[in-house]
N, C-alpha and C positions, 0 to 999 in steps of 0.2 A: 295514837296508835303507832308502834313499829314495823317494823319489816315484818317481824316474824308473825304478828299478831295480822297483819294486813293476809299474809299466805294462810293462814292457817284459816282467817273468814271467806277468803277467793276459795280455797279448795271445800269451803264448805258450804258455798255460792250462797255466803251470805250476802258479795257487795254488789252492790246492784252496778256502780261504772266511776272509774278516775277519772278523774281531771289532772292535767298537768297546765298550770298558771304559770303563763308568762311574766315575769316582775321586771320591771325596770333596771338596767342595770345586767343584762342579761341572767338572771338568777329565776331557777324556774322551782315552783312546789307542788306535791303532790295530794290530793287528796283527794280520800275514798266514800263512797258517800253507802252507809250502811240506815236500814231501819229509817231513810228519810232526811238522814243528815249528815253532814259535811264530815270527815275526823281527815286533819291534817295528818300527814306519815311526820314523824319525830325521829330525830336519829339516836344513842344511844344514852346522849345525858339528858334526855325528853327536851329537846328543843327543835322547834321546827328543821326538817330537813333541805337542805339547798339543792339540787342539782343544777346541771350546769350546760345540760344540751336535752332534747327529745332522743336522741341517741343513750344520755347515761340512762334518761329513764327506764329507756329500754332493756337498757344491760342489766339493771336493777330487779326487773319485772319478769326477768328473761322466766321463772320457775313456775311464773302465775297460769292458772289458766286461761282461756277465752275470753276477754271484759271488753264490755264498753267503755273506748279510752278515749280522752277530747281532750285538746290543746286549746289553753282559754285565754284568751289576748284580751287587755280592754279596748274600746274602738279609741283609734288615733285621736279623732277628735271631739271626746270626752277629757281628755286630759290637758288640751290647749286650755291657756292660761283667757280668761273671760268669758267663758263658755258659763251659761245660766246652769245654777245649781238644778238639781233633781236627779233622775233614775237614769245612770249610765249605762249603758250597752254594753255586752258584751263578745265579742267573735267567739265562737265556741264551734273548732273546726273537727272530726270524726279522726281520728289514725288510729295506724295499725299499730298492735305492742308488739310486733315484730316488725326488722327493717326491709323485710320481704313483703314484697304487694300481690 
């Protein structure tokens, strides 16, 4: 899914809410979750899109309507090195898509 494809499902309330995924590295991705499933945002040569703060998100998003938006971390210590394999945690904190509270 693109930008344009992403606005034109939001103004047609088809996405039910974003996520913006925190990655290592500070590189953060977006994705929209329509009809029950996941669609990464793609930028314009269809490869996953990078952002670079919850700010550019914002700038990005600034046209959409009203959505349910979450900033999703994995939990710190899921990814320490010895920790027993299985189902990692996630943080999955509520923000605003504007930077007004």
């Amino acid at each position: 899914m693109n930008l344009h494809d992403l606005s034109q499902h939001a103004h047609a309330g088809h996405i039910d809410a974003l996520n913006l995924i925190s990655i290592e590295g500070g590189i953060y991705v977006l994705e929209a979750y329509m009809d029950g499933r996941a669609h990464p945002l793609n930028n314009t040569q269809g490869k996953t899109l990078h952002l670079r703060s919850v700010e550019h998100a914002r700038d990005l998003l600034r046209e959409l309507p009203s959505l349910p938006f979450h900033l999703v971390h994995a939990v710190v210590h899921d990814e320490m090195c010895g920790m027993q394999d299985g189902t990692q945690d996630t943080l999955r904190v509520p923000i605003s898509l504007n930077s007004a509270w």
